[in-house]
N, C-alpha and C positions, 0 to 999 in steps of 0.2 A: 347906484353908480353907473355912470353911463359906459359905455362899452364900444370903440370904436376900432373896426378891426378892417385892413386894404387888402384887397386879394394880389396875390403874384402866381402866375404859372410858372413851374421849374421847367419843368421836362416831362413827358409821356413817355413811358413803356409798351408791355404790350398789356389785353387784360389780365386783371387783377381778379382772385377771389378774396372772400372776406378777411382780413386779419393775415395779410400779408408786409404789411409796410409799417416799418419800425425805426426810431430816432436811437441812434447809437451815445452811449452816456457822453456827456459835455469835458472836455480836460479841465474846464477851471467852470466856478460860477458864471450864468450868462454866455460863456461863449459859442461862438457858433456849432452847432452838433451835426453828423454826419448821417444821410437818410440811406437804409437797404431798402430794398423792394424786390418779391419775387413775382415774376406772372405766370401766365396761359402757354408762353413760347418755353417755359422752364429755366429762365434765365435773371439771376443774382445780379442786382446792381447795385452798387453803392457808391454813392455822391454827393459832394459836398457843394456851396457856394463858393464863389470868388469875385466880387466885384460885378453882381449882379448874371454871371456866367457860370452854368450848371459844371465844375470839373469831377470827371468819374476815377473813383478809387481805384473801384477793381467791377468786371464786368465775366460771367461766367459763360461757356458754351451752352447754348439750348440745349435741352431735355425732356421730362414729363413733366405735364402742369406742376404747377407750385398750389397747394392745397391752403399751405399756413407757414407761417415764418414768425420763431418765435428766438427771442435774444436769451442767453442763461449764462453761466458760468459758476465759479463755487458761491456758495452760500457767502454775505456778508462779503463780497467782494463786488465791484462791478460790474453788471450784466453785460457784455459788452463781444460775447460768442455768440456766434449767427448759427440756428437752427431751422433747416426747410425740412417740408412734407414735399411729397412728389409719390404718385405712386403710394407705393409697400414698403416705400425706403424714407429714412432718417438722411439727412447728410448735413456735416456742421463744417463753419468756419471761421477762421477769424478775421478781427475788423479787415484785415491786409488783404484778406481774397484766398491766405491758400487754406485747403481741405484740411481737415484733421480728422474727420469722420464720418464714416461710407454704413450706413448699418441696415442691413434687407430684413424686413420685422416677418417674413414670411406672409404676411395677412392676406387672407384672400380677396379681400376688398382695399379699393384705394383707403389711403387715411383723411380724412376728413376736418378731423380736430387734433390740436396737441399743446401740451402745457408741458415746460420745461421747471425741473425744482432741483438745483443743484445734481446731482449724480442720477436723479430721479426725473422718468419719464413717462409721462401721461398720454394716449394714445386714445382715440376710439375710429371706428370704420363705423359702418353705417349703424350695424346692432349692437359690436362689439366694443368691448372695454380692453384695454393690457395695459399693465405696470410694469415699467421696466427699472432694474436699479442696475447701472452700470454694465448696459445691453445684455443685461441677464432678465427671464422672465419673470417677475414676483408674482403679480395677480389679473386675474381674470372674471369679466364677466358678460353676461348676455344678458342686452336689455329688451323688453318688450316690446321697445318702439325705437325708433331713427334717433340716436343722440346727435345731435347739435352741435355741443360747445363741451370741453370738458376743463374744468381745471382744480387745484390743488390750493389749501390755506397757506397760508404763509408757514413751513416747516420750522423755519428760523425761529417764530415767535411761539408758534404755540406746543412746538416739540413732539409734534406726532403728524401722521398725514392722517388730511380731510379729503376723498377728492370729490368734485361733485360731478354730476353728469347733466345736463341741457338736453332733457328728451320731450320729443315731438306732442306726445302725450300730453302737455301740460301740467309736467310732472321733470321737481330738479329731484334726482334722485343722489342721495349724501353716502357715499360708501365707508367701510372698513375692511382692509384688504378687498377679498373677493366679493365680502357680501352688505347689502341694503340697510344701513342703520338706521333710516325713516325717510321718508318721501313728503315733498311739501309742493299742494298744486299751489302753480298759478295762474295768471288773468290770461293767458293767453298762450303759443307755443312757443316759447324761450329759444330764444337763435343767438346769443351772445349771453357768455359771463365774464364778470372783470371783479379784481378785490377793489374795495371802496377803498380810496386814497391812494390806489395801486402796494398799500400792504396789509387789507384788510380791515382799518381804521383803527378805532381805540382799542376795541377789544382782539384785534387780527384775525375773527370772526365776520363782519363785515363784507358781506355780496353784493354785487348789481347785477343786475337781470335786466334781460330788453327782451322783446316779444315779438313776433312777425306781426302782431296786429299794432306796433307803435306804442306798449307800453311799457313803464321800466316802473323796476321796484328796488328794494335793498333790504336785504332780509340777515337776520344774523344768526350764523350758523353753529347751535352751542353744541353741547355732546348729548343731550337725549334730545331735545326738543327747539324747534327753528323760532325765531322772532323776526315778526313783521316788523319793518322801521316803519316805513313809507310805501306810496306808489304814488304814479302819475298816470292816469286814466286814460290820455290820447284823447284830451276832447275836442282839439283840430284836426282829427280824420288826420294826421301827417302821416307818413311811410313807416313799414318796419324800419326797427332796429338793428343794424347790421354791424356796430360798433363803439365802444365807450372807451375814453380814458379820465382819468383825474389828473388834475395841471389848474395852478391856483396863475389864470391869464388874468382876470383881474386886477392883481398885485396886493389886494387884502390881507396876502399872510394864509388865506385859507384855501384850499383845493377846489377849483370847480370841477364839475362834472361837466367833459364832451362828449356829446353826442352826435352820429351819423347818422341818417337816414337811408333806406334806399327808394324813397321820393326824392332824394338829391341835399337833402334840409340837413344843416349845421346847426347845434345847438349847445348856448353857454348857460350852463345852472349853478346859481350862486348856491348858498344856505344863508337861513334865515339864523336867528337866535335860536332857537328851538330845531334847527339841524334841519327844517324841511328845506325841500330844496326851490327855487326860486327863478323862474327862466329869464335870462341877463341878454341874453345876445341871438340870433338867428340869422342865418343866410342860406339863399338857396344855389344849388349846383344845376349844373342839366343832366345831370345823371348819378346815380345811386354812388353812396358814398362807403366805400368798401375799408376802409383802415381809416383810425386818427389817432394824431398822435399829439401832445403839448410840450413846445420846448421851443429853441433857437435856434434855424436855421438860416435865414436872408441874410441875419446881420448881427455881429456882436451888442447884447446889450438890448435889443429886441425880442419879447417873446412873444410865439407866435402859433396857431394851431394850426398844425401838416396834415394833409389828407391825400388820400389815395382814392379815385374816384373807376367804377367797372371798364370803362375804354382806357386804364394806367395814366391816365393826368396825375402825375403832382403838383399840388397845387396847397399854396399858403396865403391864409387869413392873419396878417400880421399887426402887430401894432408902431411899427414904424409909419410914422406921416408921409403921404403922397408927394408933398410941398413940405421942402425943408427952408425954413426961417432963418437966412445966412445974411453973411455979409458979400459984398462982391466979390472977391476973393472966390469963396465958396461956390457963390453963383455961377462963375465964369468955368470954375473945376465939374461943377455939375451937369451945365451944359455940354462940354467935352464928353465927359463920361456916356451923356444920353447921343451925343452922336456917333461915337464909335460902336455905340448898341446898336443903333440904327443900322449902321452901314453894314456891322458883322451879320446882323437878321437878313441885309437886300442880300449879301453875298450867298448867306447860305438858302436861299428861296429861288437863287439862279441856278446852284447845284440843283436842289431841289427840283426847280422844271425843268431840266435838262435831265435828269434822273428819270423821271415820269414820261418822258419821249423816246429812251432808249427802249423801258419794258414795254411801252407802248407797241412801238415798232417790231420786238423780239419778240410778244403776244401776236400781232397782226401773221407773224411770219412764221410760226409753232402753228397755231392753230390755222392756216390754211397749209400746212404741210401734209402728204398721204400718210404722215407716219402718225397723226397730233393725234393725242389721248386727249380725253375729256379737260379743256380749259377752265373749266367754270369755277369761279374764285370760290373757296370756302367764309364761311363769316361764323361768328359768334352770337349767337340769339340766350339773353336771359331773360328769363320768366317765370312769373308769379299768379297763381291764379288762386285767389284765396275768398274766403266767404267772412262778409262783414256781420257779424252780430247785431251793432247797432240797429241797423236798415235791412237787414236779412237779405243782402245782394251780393252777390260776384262779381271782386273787380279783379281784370287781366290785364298784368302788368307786363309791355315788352321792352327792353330794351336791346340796342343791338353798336355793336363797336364802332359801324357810322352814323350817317344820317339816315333816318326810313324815309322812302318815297311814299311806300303806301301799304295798307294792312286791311286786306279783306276778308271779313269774318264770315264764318259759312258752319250756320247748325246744320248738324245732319240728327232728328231723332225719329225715337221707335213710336209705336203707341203709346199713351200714356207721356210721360214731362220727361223722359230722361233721352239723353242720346249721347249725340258727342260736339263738341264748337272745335270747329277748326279754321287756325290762324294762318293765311298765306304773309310771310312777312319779305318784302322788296325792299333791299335797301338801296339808297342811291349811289350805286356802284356798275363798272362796263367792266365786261358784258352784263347786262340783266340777268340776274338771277333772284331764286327764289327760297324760301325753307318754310316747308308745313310745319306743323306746330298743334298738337289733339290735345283736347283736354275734355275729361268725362264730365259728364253731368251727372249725378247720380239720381236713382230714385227718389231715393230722400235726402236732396240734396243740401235743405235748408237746416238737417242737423248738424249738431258737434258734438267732441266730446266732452263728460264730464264724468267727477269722479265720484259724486254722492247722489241720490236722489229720493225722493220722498216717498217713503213704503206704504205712507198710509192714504195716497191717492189712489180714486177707482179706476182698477187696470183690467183689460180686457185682455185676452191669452191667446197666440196662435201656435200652436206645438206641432212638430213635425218629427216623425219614425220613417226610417228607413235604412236598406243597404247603401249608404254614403257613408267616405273619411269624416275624420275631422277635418284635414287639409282642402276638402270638396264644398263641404260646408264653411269653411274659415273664408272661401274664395268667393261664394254666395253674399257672404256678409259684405267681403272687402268692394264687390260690384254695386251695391245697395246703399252701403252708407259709408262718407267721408272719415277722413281722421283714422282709418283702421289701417294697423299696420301691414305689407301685403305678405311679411313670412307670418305662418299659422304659429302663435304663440308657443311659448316651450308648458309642457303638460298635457294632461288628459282633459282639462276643464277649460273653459277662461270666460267670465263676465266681461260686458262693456256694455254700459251706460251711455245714453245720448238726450239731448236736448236740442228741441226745435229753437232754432235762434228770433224764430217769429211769432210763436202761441205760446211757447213756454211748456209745452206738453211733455212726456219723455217718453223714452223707450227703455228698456234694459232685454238685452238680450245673454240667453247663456245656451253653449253648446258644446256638446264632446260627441265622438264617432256614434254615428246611429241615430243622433238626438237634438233639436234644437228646439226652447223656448222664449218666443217676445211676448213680451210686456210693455201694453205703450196705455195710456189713461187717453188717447185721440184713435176711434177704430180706426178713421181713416187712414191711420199708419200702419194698423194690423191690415187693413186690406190688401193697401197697396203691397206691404211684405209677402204676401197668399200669393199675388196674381206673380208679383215677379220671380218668388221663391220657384214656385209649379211653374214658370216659363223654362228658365233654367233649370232645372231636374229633366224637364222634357225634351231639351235639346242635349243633356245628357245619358238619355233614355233609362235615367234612374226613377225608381215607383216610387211615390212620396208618400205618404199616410198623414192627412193632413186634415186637425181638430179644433174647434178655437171656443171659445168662451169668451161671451158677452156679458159686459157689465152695463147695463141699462142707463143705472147712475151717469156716466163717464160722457154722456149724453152731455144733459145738462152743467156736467162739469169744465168741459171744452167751449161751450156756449159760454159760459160765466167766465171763461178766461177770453174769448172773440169781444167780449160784451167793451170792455171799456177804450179797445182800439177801433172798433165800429163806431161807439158813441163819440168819441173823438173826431174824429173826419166827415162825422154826419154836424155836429155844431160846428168846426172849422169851415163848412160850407155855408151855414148859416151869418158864421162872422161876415163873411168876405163879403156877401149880397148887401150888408151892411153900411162898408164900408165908402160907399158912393155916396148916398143917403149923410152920413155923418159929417162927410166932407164939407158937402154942400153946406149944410148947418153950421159948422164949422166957420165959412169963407163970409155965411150971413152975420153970424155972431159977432165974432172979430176974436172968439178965443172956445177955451172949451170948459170953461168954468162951471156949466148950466148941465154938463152932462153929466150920468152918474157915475160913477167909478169903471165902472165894466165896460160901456162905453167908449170912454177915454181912453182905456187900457186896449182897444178893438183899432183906432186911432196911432195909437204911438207905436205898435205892433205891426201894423199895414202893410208895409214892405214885406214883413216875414213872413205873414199870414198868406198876403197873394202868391210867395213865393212857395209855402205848400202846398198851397190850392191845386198849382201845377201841376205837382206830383199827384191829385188826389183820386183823378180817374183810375188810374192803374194801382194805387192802394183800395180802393172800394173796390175794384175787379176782383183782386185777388181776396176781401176778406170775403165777398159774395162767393168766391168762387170756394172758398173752404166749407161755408158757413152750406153749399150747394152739394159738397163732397160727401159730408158728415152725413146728411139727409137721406143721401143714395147709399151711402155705404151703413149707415144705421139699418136701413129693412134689406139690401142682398143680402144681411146675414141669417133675417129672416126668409129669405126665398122670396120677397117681393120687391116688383121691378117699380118705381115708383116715378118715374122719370115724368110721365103727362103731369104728375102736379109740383116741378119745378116752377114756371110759370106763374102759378097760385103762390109757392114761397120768395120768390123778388119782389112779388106786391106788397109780400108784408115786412118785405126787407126796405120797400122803398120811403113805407110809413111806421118806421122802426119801431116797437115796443117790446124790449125784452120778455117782458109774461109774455106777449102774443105769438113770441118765436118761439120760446119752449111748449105752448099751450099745443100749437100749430105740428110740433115736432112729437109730441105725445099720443097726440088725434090719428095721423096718418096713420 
């Protein structure tokens, strides 16, 4: 079924974070519903349509950012009580605008996430979990890593509370009261949960999950053990997930699933007969798409998908038609209607620049005053700087509440691959100004984390003794490798598990006060953790005691895993020289019937083929350059410097045979 949806701008606010704008319940079936919104200035709006003209409910004084904005009321009644984060504080209202609820949660951290369940309220700061029941404290907890997203089953249905937590980890953690009834990874960091069909589905068990790397899943949440439904992979590279609801826009009778982006991308998912889900619709925004919502707003009788984009656009994807199929009558009424639109836009674009000339002038005349403090406008910069598994790369995502003029990147690093990128970001704004913007590279920057890994692979061991904390050693790790949370774990111990998103190799490391052991099956990960672990101990003029153990094996094991990405881009070279040759043949023949399968397949592939070729210099750099690391850091550990017969191993890299590389790597 085709799916045809016309964008409308309502109105902009100020920025928006995630899961701030919400569609107030409808008075009758279809009719028009009323939109809140909280932003960045800390200010509650609510507004409705009228004859293509934004009218505002109710509008609150500025305060502290708005984190989340979540709508509740009692159970089995209508949700229709406005609930904001800001800060350490709660504050609620209803549809009309006035307060009914002021509530300071004490938390030392701003609140971050919050799920509303009749008298029951869900809460997390950055580590931290609270349960409130009628602003009293029930439950608590401290999780390992940054929660995300927290929310709660459907209480109504299944008569007990579920709540779950969205941690950074890769890890939804399911609680009871205070504590962990079981832990279920997934593909990715979970930055959004929502209940399927917004009550959980058939079973009122029913989750969705969205990921910072763009994948979603729905998993069902029983009482000992979790069920996979589905997932969707993210095989268009599109943006994290930063928002879902269910809203059957369709009109099938059945619920699609909305999806938001924060590459900008709107997304409608049918279901098939067999529940998988089925992608119907997509549109792109120019900017990350921070709340959506499915219902009627423009027009009675229209339904339509609402969205809240990072610079506070509201903006609706409706299904009311552009061009309405009238009579004259209608026609002549329609026309009027669009010219008093017109005129009421010229009028308010003359306030407008007339507006824009006073603070012009009242800027010109502040800032050349003897008294004028620093003028330099403030702006909003979000960003993302996250590592792709796929392709083993770092993309840096900025956005900013105007337009950017221009964004100059500047690595500063140390010896060895790690330093720091720093973003100068200029937006187009007067006076000119600027905002820095650092993001670490880490040593081992190309891993992640994960939560299983294979014991019976050959691991190599680097163990270090000394007068060191834990908290000293936890900070070692957190400089070293990505995904590590930066407060030191609650305990005496903690494992963490990692994987290279490019060889597949791993590490595990485990450490408490005095004591730290890695485990990786690629030495060149135990080295590189030697040289930088001893850098750091030394600029904190701590004595390391530092022992390692070589596994010979893990050689040839690392080589056997390089093997089939090397062999790959040495015949994707071979294809392409190819493919001139076949053309010709091709143009002479008058088809390609005569060639043999493989061939043809080289052929009908061409486009894509020449299009990795592109990339292929700097993927062959880099596997040389590992396959070059392994070599050198295989005999340092031997005490031999081996570096004159690099040389001698690119020759045999250039006329690749795997026996001849391991044979070559045995010999030295």
């Amino acid at each position: 079924m085709d799916l045809n949806l016309n964008r409308a701008d309502y109105l902009q606010v100020g920025v928006t974070s995630q899961k701030t704008m919400k569609l107030l319940p409808a008075s009758k079936h279809r009719a028009t519903q009323k939109v809140v919104v909280g932003d960045h200035d800390g200010i509650v709006m609510c507004f409705g349509m009228k004859k293509g003209e934004a009218v505002t409910v109710f509008k609150t004084l500025p305060g502290q950012k708005i984190a989340r904005l979540e709508l509740g009321g009692a159970l089995n009644t209508p949700q229709e009580k406005i609930f904001i984060a800001a800060g350490s504080e709660i504050r609620g209202f209803t549809k009309r605008g006035k307060q009914f609820l002021s509530f300071e949660t004490n938390l030392t951290e701003s609140i971050k996430a919050m799920h509303i369940s009749g008298s029951d309220l869900f809460l997390s700061a950055s580590y931290i979990y609270n349960h409130y029941c009628d602003c009293k404290d029930q439950h608590y907890y401290l999780s390992g890593d940054k929660i995300n997203d927290v929310i709660c089953l459907p209480v109504e249905r299944l008569l007990r509370e579920v709540p779950v937590l969205a941690c950074q980890d890769r890890v939804l953690r399911v609680l009871q009261g205070s504590d962990v009834t079981y832990e279920i990874e997934v593909p990715g960091p979970p930055t959004v949960l929502a209940l399927h069909n917004g009550n959980g589905g058939d079973s009122g068990e029913d989750l969705l999950f969205g990921t910072s790397d763009g994948k979603l899943g729905l998993i069902q949440i029983t009482t000992s053990k979790p069920i996979h439904k589905w997932e969707i992979r993210n095989e268009k590279k599109r943006g994290g997930i930063l928002c879902v609801d269910s809203f059957d826009i369709v009109g099938d009778g059945v619920k699609d699933l909305l999806v938001g982006r924060d590459d900008g991308m709107v997304e409608v998912y049918g279901f098939d007969n067999a529940n998988e889900p089925v992608l119907r619709f997509d549109h792109t925004l120019s900017e990350s798409v921070t709340s959506i919502q499915g219902g009627c707003v423009g027009k009675d009788g229209y339904d339509e998908i609402v969205v809240s984009t990072y610079s506070g656009w509201i903006t609706g994807l409706t299904t009311e038609p552009v061009h309405k199929e009238s009579g004259p009558g209608e026609e002549l009424k329609f026309n009027q209607e669009m010219q008093n639109k017109i005129s009421s836009l010229r009028s308010e674009l003359e306030q407008l620049q007339y507006k824009v000339l006073q603070e012009r002038e009242k800027y010109q005349q502040s800032s050349q005053s003897s008294k004028a403090k620093s003028a330099v406008p403030s702006f909003s910069v979000n960003d993302k700087f996250t590592l792709n598994k796929d392709d083993a790369s770092y993309s840096l995502i900025l956005e900013v509440q105007t337009a950017i003029d221009n964004v100059l990147i500047q690595i500063r690093s140390i010896e060895g691959q790690y330093g720091t990128l720093q973003a100068y970001v200029t937006p187009r704004i007067q006076p000119k100004t600027c905002q820095v913007r650092q993001y670490h590279i880490k040593p081992l920057s190309l891993h992640q984390r994960t939560h299983f890994i294979d014991h019976d692979r050959p691991m190599n061991t680097l163990t270090l003794t000394g007068q060191f904390s834990f908290s000293e050693l936890h900070s070692w790790v957190v400089f070293c490798m990505p995904e590590v949370p930066e407060k030191p774990p609650a305990g005496e111990c903690v494992t963490f598990y990692f994987q290279n998103t490019f060889l597949d190799t791993q590490l595990e490391s485990t450490y408490r006060k005095g004591e730290g052991v890695f485990k990786s099956d690629n030495i060149s990960t135990i080295s590189i953790l030697k040289d930088v672990l001893s850098k750091e101990a030394t600029k904190r003029k701590i004595n390391l005691n530092i022992s390692y153990e070589i596994n010979e094996v893990s050689v040839k094991h690392t080589l056997k895993l390089i093997h089939p990405k090397l062999e790959y881009q040495l015949l994707l070279a071979k294809k392409v020289q190819l493919i001139d040759a076949l053309k010709e043949l091709q143009v002479h023949e008058g088809n390609t019937n005569f060639l043999i399968p493989e061939y043809r397949c080289i052929l009908e592939e061409a486009d894509h083929l020449q299009e990795e070729y592109k990339k292929q210099p700097a993927h062959l750099e880099r596997l040389y350059g590992m396959i070059t690391d392994l070599f050198i850091d295989k005999f340092k550990f031997k005490g031999t410097n081996v570096k004159t017969k690099v040389p001698l191993l690119l020759e045999i890299l250039d006329s690749y045979d795997q026996n001849a590389l391991i044979a070559f790597f045995d010999a030295a």
